[in-house]
C-alpha positions, 0 to 999 in steps of 0.5 A, spaced: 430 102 460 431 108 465 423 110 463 420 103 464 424 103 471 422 108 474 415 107 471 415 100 475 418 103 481 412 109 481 407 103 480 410 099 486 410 105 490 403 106 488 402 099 490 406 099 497 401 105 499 395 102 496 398 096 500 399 100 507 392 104 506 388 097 506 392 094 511 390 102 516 383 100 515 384 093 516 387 095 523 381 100 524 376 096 522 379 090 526 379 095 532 372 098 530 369 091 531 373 089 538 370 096 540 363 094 539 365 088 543 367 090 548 361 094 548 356 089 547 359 085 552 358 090 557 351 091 556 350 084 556 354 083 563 350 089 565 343 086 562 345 079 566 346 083 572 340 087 572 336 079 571 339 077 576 337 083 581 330 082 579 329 074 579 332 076 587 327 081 587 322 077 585 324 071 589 323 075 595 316 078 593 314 070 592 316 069 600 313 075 602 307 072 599 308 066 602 309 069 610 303 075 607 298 069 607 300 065 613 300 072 617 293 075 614 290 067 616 293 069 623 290 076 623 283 072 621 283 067 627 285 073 632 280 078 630 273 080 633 270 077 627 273 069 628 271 070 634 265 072 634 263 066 629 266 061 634 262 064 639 255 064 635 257 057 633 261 053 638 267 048 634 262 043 633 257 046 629 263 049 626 265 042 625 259 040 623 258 045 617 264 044 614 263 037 613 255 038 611 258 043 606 263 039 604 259 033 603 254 037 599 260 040 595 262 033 593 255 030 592 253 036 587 260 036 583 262 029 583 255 025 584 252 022 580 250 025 573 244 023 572 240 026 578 
């Protein structure tokens, strides 16, 4: 009786490590994939960041844009050679080019078809 006990006891001991060394790795791959996490998260976070910098950045550039138009139609109206086109044709015949140009733009495009 005394050999099957201390089989028996051999094949618990042989169990409760087996036991301990699953739940080891367990806690290691548990704290393995927590690891990963964190680093996944901080990335992501980072990314995140990153996405907002440049949707400020290019938010900025849109209003740059927006004030480089507006700045380069006033350069124009005070340059030498706006000036000089409103002295060769007065604000008139300006006028009146514009409206014939413009007359002949929505005749030839949107006129009639068949001509």
């Amino acid at each position: 009786m005394l050999v099957i006990e201390e089989k028996v006891l051999h094949d618990l001991e042989k169990f409760e490590k087996c036991a301990t060394d699953r739940d080891h790795d367990k806690k290691k791959a548990v704290a393995d994939v927590q690891s990963l996490l964190d680093k996944t998260t901080t990335v992501s976070k980072k990314k995140d960041s990153e996405i907002t910098h440049l949707h400020k950045e290019l938010d900025q550039l849109h209003k740059k844009l927006e004030i480089a138009d507006d700045k380069a139609i006033t350069r124009y109206k005070m340059s030498v050679e706006y000036k000089s086109s409103l002295h060769m044709y007065d604000a008139e015949s300006l006028k009146a080019a514009i409206k014939m140009t413009k007359e002949w733009f929505v005749d030839d495009h949107f006129g009639d078809k068949s001509r």
